[in-house]
GUNU-658730 format. One line per 4 residues: their letters; for each residue x, y, z of N, C-alpha, C. Coordinates in Angstrom, 2 decimals. Example, Ala and Ser with C-alpha at 12.3 -4.5 7.8 and 13.67 -1.06 7.14 Angstrom:
REM residues 2
as	13.19 -5.69 7.80 12.30 -4.50 7.80 13.20 -3.30 7.80  12.85 -2.25 7.08 13.67 -1.06 7.14 12.90 0.03 7.87
END
This chain:
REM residues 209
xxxx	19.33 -7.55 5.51 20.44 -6.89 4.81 20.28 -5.38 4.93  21.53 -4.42 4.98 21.45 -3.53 5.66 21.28 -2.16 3.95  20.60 -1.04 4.31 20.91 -0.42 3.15 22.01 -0.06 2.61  23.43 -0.35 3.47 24.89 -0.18 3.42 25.00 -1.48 2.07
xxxx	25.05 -2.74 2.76 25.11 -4.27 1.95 24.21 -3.96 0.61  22.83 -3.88 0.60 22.07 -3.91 -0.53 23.07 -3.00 -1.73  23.18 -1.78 -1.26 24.04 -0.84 -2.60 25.27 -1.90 -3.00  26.00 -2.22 -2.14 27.71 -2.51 -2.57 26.76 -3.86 -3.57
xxxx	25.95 -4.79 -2.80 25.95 -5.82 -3.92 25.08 -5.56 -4.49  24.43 -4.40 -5.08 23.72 -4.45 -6.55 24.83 -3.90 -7.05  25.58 -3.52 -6.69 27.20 -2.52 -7.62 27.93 -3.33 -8.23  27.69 -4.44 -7.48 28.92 -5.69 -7.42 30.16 -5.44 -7.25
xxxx	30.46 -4.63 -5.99 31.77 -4.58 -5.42 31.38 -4.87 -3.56  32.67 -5.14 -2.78 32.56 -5.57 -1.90 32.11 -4.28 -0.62  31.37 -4.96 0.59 31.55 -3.46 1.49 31.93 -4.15 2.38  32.95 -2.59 2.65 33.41 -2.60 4.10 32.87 -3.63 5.15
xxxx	33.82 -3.90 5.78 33.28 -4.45 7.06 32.60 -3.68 8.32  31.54 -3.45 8.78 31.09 -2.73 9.47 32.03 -2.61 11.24  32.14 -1.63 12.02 33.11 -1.64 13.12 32.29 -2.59 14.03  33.47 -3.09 14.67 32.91 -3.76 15.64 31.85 -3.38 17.13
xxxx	31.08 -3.71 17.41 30.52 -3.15 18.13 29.14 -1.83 17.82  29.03 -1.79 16.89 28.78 -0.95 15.95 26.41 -0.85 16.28  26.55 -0.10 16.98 24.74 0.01 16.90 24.18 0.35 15.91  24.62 1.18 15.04 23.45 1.36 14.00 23.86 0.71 12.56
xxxx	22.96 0.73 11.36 23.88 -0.03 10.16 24.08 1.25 9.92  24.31 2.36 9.32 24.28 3.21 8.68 24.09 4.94 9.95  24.92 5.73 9.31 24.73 6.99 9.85 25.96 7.72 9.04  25.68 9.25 9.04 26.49 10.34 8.27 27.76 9.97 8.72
xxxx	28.42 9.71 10.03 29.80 9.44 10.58 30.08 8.26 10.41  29.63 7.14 10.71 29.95 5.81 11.00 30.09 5.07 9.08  29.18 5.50 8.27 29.06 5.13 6.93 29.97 5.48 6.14  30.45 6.55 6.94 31.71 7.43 5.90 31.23 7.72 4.62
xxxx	32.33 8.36 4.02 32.19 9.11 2.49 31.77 8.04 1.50  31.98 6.48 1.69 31.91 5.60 0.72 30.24 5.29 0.35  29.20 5.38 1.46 28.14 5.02 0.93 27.42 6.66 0.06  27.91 7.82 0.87 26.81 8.43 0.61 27.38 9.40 -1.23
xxxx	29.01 8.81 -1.17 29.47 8.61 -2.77 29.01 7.92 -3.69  28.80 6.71 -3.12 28.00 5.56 -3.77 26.31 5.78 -3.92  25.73 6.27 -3.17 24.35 6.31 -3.68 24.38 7.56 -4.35  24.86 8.71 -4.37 25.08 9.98 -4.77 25.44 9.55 -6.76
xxxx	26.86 9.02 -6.63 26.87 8.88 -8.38 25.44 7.84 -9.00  25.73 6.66 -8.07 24.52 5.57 -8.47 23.45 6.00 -8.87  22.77 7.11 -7.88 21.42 7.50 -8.83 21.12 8.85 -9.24  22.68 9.58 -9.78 22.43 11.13 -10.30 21.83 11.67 -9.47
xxxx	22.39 12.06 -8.34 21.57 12.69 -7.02 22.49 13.82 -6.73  22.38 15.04 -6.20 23.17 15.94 -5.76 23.20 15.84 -4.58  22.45 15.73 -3.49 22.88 15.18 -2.09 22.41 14.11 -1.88  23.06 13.55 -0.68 22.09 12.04 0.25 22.32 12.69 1.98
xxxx	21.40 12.72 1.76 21.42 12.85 3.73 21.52 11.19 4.49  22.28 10.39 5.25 21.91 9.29 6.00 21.13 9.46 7.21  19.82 8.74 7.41 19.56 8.43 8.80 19.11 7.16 8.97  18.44 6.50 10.63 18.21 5.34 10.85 17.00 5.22 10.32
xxxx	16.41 5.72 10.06 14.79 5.07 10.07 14.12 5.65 8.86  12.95 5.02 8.02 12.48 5.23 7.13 11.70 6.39 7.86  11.07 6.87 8.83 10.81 7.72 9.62 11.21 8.99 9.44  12.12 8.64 9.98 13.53 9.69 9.99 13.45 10.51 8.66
xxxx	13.35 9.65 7.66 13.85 9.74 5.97 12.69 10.70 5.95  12.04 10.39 6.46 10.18 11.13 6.04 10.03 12.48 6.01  10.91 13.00 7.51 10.75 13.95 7.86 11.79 15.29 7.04  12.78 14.39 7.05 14.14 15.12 6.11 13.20 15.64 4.78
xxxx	12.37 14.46 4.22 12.15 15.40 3.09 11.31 15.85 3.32  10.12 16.21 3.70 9.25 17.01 4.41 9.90 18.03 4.71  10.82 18.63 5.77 11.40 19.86 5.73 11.90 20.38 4.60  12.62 19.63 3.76 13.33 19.92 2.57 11.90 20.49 1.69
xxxx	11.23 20.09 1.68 10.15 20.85 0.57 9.23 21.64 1.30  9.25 21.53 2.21 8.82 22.95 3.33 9.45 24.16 3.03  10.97 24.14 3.23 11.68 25.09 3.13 11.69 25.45 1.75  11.48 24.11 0.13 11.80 24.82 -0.64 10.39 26.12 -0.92
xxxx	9.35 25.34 -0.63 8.04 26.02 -0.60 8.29 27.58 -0.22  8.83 27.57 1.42 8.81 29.09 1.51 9.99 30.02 1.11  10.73 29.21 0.16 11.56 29.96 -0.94 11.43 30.08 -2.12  10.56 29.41 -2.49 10.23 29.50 -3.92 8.97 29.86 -4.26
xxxx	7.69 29.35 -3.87 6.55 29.27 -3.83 5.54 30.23 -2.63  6.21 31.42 -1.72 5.81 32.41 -1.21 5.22 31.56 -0.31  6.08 30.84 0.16 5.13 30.31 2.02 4.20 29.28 1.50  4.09 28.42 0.22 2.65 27.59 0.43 3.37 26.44 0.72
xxxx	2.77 25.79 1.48 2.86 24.84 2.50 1.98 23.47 1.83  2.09 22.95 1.06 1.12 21.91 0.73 1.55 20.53 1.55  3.05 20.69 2.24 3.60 19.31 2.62 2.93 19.81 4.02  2.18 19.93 4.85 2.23 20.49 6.18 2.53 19.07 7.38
xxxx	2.28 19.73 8.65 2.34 18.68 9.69 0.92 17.96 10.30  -0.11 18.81 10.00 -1.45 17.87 11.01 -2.19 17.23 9.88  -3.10 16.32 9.95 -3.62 15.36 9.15 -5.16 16.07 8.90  -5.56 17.52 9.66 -6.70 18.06 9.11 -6.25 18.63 7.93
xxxx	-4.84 18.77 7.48 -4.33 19.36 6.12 -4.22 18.82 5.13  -4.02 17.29 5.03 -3.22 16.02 4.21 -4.46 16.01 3.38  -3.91 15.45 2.10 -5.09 15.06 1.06 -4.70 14.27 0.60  -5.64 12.93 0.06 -5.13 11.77 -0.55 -5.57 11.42 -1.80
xxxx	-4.87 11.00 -2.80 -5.58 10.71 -4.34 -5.46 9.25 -4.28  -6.41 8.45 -5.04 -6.23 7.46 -5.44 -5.23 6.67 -6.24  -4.62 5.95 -5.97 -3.16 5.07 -6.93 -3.52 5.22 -8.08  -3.27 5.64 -9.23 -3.49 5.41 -10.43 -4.30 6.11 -11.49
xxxx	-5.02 7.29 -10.70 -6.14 8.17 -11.13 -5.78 9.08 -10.74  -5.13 9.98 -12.48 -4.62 11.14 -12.94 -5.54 12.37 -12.41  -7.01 11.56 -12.75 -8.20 12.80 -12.92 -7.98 13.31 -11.17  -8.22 12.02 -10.43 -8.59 12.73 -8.78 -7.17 13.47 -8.62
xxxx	-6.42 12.95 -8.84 -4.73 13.86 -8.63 -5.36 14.74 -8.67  -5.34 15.41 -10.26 -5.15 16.82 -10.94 -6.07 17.44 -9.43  -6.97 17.18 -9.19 -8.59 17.50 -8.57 -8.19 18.39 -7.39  -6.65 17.36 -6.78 -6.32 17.55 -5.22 -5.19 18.63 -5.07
xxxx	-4.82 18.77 -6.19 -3.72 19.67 -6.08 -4.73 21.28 -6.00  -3.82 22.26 -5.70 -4.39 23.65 -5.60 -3.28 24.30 -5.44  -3.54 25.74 -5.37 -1.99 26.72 -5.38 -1.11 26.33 -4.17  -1.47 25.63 -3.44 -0.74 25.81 -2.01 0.06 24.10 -2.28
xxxx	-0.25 23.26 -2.91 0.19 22.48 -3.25 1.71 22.61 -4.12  3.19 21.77 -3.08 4.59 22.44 -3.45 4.70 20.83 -3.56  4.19 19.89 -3.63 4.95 18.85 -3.77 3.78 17.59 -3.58  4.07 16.54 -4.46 3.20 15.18 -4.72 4.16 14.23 -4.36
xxxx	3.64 13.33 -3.33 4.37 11.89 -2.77 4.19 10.80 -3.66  4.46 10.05 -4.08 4.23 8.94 -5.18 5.03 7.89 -4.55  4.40 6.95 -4.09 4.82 5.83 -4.07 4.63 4.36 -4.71  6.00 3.90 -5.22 5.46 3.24 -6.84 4.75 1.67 -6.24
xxxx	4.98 1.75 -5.07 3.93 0.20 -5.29 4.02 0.18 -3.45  2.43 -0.03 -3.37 1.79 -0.09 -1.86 1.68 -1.24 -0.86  1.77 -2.42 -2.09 2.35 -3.40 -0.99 2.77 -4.52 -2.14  2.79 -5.95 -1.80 3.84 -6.69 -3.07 2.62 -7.41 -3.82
xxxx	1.57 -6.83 -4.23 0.65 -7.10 -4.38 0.43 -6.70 -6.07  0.76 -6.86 -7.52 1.24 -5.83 -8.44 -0.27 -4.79 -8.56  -1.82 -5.08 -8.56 -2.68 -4.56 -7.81 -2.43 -3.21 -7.92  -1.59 -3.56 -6.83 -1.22 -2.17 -6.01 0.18 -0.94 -6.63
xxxx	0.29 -1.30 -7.61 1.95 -0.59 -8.30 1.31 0.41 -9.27  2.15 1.30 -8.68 1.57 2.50 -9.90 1.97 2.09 -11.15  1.17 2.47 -12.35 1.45 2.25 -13.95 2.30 2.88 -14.37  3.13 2.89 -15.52 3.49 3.39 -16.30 3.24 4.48 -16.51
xxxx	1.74 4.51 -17.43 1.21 5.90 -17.31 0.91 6.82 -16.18  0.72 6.37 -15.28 0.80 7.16 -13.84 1.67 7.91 -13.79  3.09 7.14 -13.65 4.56 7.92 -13.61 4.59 9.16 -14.27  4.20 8.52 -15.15 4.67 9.77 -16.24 3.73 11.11 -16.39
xxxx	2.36 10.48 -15.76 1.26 11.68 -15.65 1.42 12.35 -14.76  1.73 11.74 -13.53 2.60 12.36 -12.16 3.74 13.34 -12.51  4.67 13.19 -13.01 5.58 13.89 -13.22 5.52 14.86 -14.07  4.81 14.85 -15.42 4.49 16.07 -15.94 3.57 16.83 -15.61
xxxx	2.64 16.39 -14.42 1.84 17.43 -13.66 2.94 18.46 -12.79  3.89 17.57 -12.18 4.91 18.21 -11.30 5.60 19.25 -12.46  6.04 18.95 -13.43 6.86 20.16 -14.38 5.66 21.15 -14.67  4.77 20.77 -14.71 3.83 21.96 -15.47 3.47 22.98 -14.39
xxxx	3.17 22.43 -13.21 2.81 23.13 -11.91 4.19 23.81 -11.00  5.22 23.14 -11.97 6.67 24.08 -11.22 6.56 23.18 -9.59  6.23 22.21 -9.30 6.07 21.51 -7.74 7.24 20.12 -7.95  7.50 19.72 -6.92 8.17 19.01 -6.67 7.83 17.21 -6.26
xxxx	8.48 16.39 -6.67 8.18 15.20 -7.07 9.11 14.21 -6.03  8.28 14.14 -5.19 9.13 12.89 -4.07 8.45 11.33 -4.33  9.55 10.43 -4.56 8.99 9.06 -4.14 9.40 8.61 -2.84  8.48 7.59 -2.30 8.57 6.94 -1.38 8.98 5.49 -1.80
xxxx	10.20 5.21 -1.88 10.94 4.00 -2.48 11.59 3.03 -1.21  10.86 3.50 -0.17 10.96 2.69 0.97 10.73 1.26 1.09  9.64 0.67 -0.06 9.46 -0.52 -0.14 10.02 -0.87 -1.94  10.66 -0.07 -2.38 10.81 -0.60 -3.96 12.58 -0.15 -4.27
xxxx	12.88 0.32 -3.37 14.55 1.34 -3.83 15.27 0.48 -3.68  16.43 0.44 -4.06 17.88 -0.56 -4.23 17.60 -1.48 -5.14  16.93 -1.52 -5.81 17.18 -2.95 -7.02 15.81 -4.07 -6.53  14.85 -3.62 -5.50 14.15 -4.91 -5.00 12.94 -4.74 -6.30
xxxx	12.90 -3.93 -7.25 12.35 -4.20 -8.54 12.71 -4.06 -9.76  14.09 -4.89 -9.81 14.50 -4.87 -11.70 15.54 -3.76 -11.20  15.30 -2.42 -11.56 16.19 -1.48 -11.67 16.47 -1.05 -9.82  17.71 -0.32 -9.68 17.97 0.26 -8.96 17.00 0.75 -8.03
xxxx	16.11 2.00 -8.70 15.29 2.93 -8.44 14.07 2.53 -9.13  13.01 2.74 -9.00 11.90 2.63 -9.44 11.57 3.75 -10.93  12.08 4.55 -10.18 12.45 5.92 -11.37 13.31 5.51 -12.76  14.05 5.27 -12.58 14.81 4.43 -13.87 13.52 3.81 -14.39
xxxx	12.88 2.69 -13.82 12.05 2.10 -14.24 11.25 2.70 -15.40  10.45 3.29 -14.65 9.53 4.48 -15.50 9.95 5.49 -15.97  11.31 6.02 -15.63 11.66 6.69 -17.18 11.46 8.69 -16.43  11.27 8.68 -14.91 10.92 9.76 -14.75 12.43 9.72 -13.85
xxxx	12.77 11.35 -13.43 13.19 12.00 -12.23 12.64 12.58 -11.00  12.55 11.81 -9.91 11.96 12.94 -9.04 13.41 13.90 -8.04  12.88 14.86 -7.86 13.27 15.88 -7.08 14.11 15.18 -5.72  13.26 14.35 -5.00 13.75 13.58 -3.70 13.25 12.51 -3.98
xxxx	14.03 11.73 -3.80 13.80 9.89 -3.22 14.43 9.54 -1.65  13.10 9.14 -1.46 12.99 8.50 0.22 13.05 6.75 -0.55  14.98 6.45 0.68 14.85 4.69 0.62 14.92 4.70 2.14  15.00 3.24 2.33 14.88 2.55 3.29 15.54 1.24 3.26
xxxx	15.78 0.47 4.56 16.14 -1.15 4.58 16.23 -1.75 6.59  16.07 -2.73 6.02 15.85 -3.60 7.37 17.16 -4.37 7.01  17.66 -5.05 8.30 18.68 -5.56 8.29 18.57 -7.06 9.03  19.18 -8.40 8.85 19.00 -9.24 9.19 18.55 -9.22 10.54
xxxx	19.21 -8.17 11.69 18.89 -8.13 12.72 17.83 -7.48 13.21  17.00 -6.80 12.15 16.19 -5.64 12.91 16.14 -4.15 12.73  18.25 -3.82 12.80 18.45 -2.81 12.87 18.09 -1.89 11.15  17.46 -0.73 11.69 17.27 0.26 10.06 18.31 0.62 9.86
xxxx	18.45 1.21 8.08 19.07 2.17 7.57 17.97 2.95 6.33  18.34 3.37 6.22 17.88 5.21 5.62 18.47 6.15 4.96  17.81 6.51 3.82 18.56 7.72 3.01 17.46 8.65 2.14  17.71 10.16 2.38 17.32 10.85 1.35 18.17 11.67 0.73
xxxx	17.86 11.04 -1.11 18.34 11.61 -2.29 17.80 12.83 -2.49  18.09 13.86 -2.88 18.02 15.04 -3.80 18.31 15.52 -4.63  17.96 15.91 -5.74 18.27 16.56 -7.33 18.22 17.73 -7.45  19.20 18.56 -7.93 18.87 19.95 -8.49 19.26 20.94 -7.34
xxxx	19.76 22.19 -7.92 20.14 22.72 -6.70 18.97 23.42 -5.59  17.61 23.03 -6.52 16.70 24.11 -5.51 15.96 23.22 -4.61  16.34 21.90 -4.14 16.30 21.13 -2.80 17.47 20.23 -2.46  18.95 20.73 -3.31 20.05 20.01 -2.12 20.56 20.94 -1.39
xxxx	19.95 21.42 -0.55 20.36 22.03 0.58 20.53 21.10 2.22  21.69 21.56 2.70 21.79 20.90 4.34 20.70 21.63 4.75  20.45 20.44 5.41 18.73 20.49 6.24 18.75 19.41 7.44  18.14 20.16 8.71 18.16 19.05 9.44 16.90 18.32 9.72
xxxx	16.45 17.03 10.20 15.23 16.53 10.46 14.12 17.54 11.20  12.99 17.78 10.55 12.22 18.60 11.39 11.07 17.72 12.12  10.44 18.45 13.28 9.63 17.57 14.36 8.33 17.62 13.56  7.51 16.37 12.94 6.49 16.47 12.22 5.79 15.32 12.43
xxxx	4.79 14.44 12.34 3.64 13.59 12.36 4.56 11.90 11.56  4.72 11.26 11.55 5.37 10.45 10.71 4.30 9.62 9.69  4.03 10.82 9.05 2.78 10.39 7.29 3.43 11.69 6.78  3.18 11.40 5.78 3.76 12.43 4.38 2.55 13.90 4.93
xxxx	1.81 13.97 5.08 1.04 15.17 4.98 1.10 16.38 4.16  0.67 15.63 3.14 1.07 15.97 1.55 -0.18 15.50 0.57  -0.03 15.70 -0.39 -0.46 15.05 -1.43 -0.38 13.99 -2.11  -0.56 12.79 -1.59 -0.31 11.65 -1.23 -0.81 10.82 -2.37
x	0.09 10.19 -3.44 -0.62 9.42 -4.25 -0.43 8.23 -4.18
END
């Protein structure tokens, strides 16, 4: 099911029929105004960028907090591109977070659950320790809802769930056939800016929780 299908039926209204002939599920032209209206009111978002690939999605926000970095935060770069830069915290442990962040640090990746394993799902308290680290530090709060976005846990968003806002949400979806779809959300006016995909490593290279 395509990330086009998943929205209309958690909405419970019908979608479009896709064109015939049609290669991708989803794109800025082919999706028209109806999906990226629809995920835009659906989850209080000020923009949605569409692309094909959870990939794709990666990089969009990666530039997006690149750029907000060297507008807001004097050039620090905590999202960078090579993996001698990336730092990783443990799922669930506030303390190693706090540990990994430093001034150059513009943004924390959170992704609410690592595989379908519950194990593996960030807590409650996590969320919420995550996110008020992000307000206190003035940094920015991306999830990776690539495996949890559209309703595949209870709520819509994972965020609803736990009760937080992040800045950007990265979704994703596979489609009966194979083919991807892709979207990144943005909040607030100091990362909905048009931005195009920038050329980067496909891992967050970030602060990775």
């Amino acid at each position: 099911m395509s990330l086009f299908q998943l929205l209309f039926n958690r909405r419970g209204v019908a979608a479009p029929t896709p064109s015939a002939g049609s290669e991708r599920d989803i794109s800025d032209d082919d999706a028209g105004p109806s999906l990226t209206e629809l995920l835009r009111r659906s989850t209080s978002n000020d923009q949605v960028h569409l692309v094909d690939t959870g990939a794709q999605a990666r990089e969009v926000a990666i530039g997006l907090t690149r750029k907000w970095g060297q507008q807001h935060r004097h050039g620090a770069v905590g999202i960078v591109s090579t993996c001698d830069d990336s730092m990783s915290a443990s799922l669930n442990d506030l303390a190693a977070l706090h540990a990994a962040v430093d001034s150059r640090t513009v943004a924390i990746v959170l992704e609410p659950r690592l595989s379908r394993d519950a194990d593996m799902a960030a807590t409650f308290t996590y969320f919420q320790g995550v996110a008020q680290l992000c307000r206190e530090l003035k940094i920015l709060l991306i999830l990776d809802e690539t495996r949890t976005g559209l309703g595949r846990y209870e709520t819509l968003l994972c965020e609803d769930r736990y009760a937080i806002r992040a800045d950007i949400v990265v979704l994703s979806s596979v489609s009966e056939g194979g083919r991807k779809g892709a979207a990144v959300l943005s909040r607030g006016t100091r990362v909905a800016d048009k931005h195009s995909p920038v050329s980067v490593p496909q891992h967050w290279g970030a602060v990775a929780a």
